[in-house]
C-alpha positions as a LaTeX table, in Angstrom:
\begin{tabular}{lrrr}
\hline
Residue & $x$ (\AA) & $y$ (\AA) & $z$ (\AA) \\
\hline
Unk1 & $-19.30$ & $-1.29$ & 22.00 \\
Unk2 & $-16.65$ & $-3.73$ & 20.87 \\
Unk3 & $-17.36$ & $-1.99$ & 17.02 \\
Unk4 & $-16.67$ & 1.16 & 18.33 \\
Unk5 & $-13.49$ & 0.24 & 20.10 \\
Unk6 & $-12.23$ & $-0.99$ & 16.75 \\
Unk7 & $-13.41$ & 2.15 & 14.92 \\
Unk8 & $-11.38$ & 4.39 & 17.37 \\
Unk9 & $-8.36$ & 2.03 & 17.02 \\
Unk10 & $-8.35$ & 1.86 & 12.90 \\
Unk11 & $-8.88$ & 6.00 & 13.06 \\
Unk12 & $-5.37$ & 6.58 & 15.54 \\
Unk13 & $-3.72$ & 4.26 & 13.38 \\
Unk14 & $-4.76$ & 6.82 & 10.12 \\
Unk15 & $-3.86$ & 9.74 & 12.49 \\
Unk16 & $-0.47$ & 8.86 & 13.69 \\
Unk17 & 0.12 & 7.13 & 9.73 \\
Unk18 & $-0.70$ & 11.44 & 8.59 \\
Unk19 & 1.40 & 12.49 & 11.77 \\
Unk20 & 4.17 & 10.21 & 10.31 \\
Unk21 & 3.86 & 11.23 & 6.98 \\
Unk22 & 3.81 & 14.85 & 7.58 \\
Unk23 & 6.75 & 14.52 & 9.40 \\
Unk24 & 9.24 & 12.22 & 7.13 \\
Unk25 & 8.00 & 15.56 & 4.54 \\
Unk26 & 8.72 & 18.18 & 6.83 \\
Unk27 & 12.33 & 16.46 & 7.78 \\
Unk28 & 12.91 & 16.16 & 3.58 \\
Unk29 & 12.22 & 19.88 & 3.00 \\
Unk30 & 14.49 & 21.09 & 6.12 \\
Unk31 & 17.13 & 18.81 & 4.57 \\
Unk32 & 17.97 & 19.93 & 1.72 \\
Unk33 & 14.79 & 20.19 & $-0.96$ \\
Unk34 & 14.39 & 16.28 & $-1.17$ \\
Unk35 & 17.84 & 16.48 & $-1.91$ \\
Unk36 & 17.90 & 12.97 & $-0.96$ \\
Unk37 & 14.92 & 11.95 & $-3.09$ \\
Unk38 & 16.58 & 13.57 & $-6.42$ \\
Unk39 & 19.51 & 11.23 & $-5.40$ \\
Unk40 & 17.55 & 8.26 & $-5.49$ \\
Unk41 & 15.61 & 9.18 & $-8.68$ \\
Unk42 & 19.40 & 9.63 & $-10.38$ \\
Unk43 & 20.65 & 6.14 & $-9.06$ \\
Unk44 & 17.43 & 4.39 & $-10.44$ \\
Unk45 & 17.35 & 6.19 & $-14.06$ \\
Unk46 & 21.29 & 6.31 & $-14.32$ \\
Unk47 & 23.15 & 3.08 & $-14.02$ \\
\hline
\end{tabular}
């Protein structure tokens, strides 16, 4: 029973880690095309 209880735990934590996920993408692509990603890649390979 206690096994189980931990099972159920470790899965929400992978579901709301997807939810979370899904959501920082969804958030990029509204905001410009990872408009703020490019700008990150062109600090790092630019100095």
């Amino acid at each position: 029973m206690h096994k189980r209880g931990v099972e159920l735990t470790l899965q929400t934590i992978v579901i709301a880690a997807i939810l979370l996920v899904v959501a920082v993408v969804l958030i990029a692509i509204f905001t410009g095309k990872f408009s703020w990603f490019n700008v990150q890649i062109s600090e790092c390979s630019g100095d």
